[in-house]
C-alpha positions as CSV (number, residue, x, y, z in Angstrom):
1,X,-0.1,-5.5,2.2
2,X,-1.2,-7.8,-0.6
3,X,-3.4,-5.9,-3.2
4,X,-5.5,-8.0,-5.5
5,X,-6.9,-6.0,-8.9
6,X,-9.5,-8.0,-11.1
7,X,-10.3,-6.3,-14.2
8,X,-12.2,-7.8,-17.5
9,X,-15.6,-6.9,-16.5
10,X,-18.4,-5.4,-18.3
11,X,-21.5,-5.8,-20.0
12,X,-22.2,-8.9,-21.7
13,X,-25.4,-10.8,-23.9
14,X,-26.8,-14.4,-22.9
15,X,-24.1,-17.0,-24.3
16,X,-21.3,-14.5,-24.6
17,X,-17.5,-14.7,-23.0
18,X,-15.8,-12.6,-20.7
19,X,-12.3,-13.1,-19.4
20,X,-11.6,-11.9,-16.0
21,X,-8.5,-11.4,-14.8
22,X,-6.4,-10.9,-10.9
23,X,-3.5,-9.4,-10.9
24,X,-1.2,-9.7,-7.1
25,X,1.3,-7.4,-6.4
26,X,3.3,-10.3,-5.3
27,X,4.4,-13.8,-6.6
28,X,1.4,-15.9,-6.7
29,X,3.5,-19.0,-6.2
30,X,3.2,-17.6,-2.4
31,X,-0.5,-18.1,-2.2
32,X,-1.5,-21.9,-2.0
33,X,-4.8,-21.2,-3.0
34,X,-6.5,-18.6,-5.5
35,X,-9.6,-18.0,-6.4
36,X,-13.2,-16.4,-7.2
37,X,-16.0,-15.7,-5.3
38,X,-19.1,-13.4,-6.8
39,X,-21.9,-11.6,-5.1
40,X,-25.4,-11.7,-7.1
41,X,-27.7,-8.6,-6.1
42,X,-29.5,-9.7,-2.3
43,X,-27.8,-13.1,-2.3
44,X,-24.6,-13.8,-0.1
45,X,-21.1,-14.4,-1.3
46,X,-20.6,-17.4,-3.1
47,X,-17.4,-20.0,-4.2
48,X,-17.6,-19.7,-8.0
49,X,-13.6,-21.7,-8.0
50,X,-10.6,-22.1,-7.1
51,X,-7.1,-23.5,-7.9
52,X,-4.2,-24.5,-5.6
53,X,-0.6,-24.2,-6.1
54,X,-0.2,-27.6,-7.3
55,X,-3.0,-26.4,-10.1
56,X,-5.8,-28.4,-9.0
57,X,-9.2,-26.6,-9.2
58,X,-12.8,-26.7,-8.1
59,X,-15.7,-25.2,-9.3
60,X,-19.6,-25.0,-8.0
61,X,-21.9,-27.4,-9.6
62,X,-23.7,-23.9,-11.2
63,X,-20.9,-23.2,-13.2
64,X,-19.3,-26.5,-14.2
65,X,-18.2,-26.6,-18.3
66,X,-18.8,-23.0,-18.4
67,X,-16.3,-21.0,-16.5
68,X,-12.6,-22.1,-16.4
69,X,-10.0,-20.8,-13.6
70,X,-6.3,-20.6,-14.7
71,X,-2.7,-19.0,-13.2
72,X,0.1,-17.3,-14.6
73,X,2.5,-17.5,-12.0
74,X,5.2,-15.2,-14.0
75,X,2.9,-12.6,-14.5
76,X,1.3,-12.9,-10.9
77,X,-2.2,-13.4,-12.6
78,X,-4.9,-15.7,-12.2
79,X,-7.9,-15.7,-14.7
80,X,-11.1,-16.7,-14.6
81,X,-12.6,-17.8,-18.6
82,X,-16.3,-17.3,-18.5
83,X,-18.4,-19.1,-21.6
84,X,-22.2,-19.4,-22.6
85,X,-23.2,-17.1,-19.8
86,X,-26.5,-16.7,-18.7
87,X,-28.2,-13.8,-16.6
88,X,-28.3,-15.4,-13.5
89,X,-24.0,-15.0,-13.6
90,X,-24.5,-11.4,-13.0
91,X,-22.7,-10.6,-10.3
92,X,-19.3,-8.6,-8.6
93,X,-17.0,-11.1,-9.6
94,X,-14.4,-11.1,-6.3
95,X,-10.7,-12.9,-6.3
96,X,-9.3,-14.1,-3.5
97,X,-5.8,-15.5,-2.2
98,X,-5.3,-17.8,0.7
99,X,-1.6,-17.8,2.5
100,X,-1.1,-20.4,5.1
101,X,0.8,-19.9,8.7
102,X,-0.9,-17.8,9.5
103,X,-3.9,-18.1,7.5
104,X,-4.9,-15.0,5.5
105,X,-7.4,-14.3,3.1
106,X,-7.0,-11.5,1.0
107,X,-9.5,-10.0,-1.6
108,X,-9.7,-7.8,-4.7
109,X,-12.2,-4.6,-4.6
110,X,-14.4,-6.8,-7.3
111,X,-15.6,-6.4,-10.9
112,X,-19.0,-6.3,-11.9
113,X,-20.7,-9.1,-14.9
114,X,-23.5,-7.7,-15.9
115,X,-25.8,-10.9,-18.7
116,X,-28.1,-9.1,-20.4
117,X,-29.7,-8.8,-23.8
């Protein structure tokens, strides 16, 4: 089974940075498509990004020049740089990883970003 561990969390103050990051217990380079989702309190699950195996990404219009996805494929890790946050980004922060044939979408257990002064 596939386990997916975000971690990089936390508290943070309008225009601040977090780095979030997903650590696989297997080799990325298996997944052709990684990414995050986040949950805001009362709102459904939302694509923040993603990026595929070839390294292309994707991000919603809400976060465009803000938040930045990268992978590590030798340390099984994908990241997710978050810049000038602002409250409404608080949210569990979830990564996911897509394998094809058959298609299977695994998730982490989430980390929580909390933009507050």
């Amino acid at each position: 089974q596939v386990q997916l561990v975000e971690s990089g969390g936390g508290l943070v103050q309008p225009g601040g940075s977090l780095r979030l990051s997903c650590a696989a217990s297997e080799s990325i380079s298996r997944f052709y498509r990684m990414g995050w989702s986040r949950q805001a309190p009362g709102k459904q699950r939302e694509l923040v990004t993603l990026i595929t195996s070839a390294g292309s990404t994707n991000y919603a219009d809400s976060v465009k020049g803000r938040l930045s996805i990268s992978r590590d494929n030798a340390k099984n890790t994908v990241y997710l740089q978050m810049s000038s946050l602002k409250p409404e980004d608080t949210a569990i922060y979830y990564c996911y990883a897509d394998r094809a044939a058959p298609m299977v979408r695994y998730w982490g257990q989430g980390t929580q970003v909390t933009v507050s002064s």
